[in-house]
N, C-alpha and C positions, 0 to 999 in steps of 0.2 A: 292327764286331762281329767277336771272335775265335770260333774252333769252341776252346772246352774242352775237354782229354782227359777232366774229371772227368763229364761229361754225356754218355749213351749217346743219341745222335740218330737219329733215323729217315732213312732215305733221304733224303724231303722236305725233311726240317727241311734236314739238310747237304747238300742243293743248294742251297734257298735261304742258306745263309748262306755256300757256297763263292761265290752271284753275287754275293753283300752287299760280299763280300770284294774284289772285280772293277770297282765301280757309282762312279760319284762319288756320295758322301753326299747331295748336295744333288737331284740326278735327281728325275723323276719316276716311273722303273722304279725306283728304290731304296728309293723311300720307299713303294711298294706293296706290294713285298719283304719292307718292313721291319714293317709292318703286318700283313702277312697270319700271320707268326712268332705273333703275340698277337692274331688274329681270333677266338679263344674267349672272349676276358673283352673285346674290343672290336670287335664284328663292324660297328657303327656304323660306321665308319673307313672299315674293308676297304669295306666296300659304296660307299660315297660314293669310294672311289678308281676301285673296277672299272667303278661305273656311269659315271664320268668317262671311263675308258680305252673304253670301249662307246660310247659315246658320239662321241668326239674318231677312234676306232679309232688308238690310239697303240701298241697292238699289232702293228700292221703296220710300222711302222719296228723294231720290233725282230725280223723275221723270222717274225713268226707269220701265216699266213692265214686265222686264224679268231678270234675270240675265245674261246672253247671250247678249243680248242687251247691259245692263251696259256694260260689259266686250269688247265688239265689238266697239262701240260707245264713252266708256272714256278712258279706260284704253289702246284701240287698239290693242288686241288679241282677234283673232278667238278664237270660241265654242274650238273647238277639245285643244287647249293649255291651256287655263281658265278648261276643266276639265282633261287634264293630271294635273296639278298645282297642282288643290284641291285633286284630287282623292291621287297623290305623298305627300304630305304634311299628309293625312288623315293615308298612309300606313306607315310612320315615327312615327305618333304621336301615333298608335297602334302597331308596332310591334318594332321601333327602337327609345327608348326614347332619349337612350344616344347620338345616334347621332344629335337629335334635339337638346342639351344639350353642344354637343361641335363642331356643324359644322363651327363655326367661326374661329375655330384652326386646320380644316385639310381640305383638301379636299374630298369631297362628290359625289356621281354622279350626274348627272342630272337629271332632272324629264324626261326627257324620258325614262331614265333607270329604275328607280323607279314606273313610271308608269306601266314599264314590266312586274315589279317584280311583284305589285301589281295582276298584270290582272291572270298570271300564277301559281298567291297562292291559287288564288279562283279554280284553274282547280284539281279535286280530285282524278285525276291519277295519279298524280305526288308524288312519296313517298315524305317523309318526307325529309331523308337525300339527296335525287336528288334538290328538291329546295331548301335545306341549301348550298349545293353545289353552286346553282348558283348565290344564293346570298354572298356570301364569292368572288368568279367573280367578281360581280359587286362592293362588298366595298371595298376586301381587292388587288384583281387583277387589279381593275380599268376599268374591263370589258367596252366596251358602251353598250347600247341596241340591236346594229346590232348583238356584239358579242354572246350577249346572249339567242336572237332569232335564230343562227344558231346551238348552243347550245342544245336549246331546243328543235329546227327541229331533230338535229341529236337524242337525246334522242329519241321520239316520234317514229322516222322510224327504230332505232332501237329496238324498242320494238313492233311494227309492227311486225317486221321479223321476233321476237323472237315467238308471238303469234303464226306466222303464221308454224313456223318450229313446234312447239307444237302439232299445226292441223295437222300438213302433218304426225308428227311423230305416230298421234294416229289414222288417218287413215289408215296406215302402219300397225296399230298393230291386230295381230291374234288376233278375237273376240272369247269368249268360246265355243260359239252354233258355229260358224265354223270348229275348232279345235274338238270339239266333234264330229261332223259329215264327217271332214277329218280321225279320225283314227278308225270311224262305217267302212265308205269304205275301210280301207287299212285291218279293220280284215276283212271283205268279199272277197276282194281279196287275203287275204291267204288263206284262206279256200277254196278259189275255185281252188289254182293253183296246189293243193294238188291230184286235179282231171285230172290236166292238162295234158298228155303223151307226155313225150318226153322235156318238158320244162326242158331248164338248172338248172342244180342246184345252180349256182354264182345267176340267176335272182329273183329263187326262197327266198337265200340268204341277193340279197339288199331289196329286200320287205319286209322281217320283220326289218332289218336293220333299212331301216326308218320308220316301224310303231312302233317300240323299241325309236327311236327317238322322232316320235310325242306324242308320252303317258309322256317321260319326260316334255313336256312343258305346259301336263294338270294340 
């Protein structure tokens, strides 16, 4: 690969193709090199290279003591996108064979997207069919990442609310020892209004009414 004068290049870009220039073709530093040039429309690639070199740490023969470092220094991507890459590539190559198989024939999401995916598989609240859900979003809706973290917000706060109406609704609920000891009192207060002179008989009437009530709900 030549540096054209007709193309204004960034920093990055013309290091890497000043090392392109330096590499034998055939390398495996060359070819990650040459990859990482076009990790915007093919970040697939890039990822399965880096996570190789992480892996193998094939970055340490050529001088680097870190992966991070290699990746910051040659390649020229920050930590945080070197490990969406690897970590996206690693959640493909375990859970989506086929699409590592045929991403060169359709369009795929991004590793930010798939990085999402990744992160919210591991989270074990999440039923089964809720993250089949969002992942079906992301491959077959075209979801982005933003879409699917609101997504996932709205899941979450609604299941909050569901907990929470749960609670309120079992706070709500007549305990037995209360219920048992609401209809001790309402038999003592019949028994006693029996003594009562003069009391109406409608009053006398809703009192057992509703202690007739409360024994049904024993």
């Amino acid at each position: 690969m030549e540096i054209t004068n007709n193309v204004e290049l960034s920093k990055g870009i013309k290091k890497i193709q000043d090392l392109l220039n330096e590499l034998d073709k055939n390398s495996e530093r060359y070819l990650v090199l040459e990859t990482a040039l076009h990790f915007k429309t093919n970040w697939i690639e890039l990822g399965e290279r880096l996570y190789n070199i992480f892996k193998s740490e094939s970055f340490k023969k050529w001088g680097y003591n870190s992966f991070d470092r290699y990746c910051s220094q040659e390649i020229g991507i920050r930590k945080k996108t070197a490990e969406k890459l690897t970590t996206s590539y690693y959640f493909l190559k375990e859970n989506e064979p086929k699409v590592l198989n045929d991403y060169s024939k359709k369009e795929i999401p991004d590793f930010n997207t798939i990085d999402f995916l990744a992160k919210i598989q591991q989270d074990k609240s999440i039923p089964e069919e809720k993250f089949e859900e969002l992942r079906n979003a992301a491959f077959e809706e075209g979801c982005s990442d933003k879409s699917l973290k609101k997504k996932y917000n709205d899941f979450l706060e609604e299941t909050k609310e569901s907990i929470e109406d749960d609670n309120s609704e079992e706070s709500n609920e007549l305990s037995e020892k209360d219920l048992t000891s609401l209809i001790h009192a309402f038999e003592r207060i019949d028994r006693k209004v029996e003594d009562i002179a003069g009391l109406p008989v409608d009053i006398k009437t809703d009192i057992r009414k509703l202690l007739a009530r409360l024994k049904t709900l024993a």
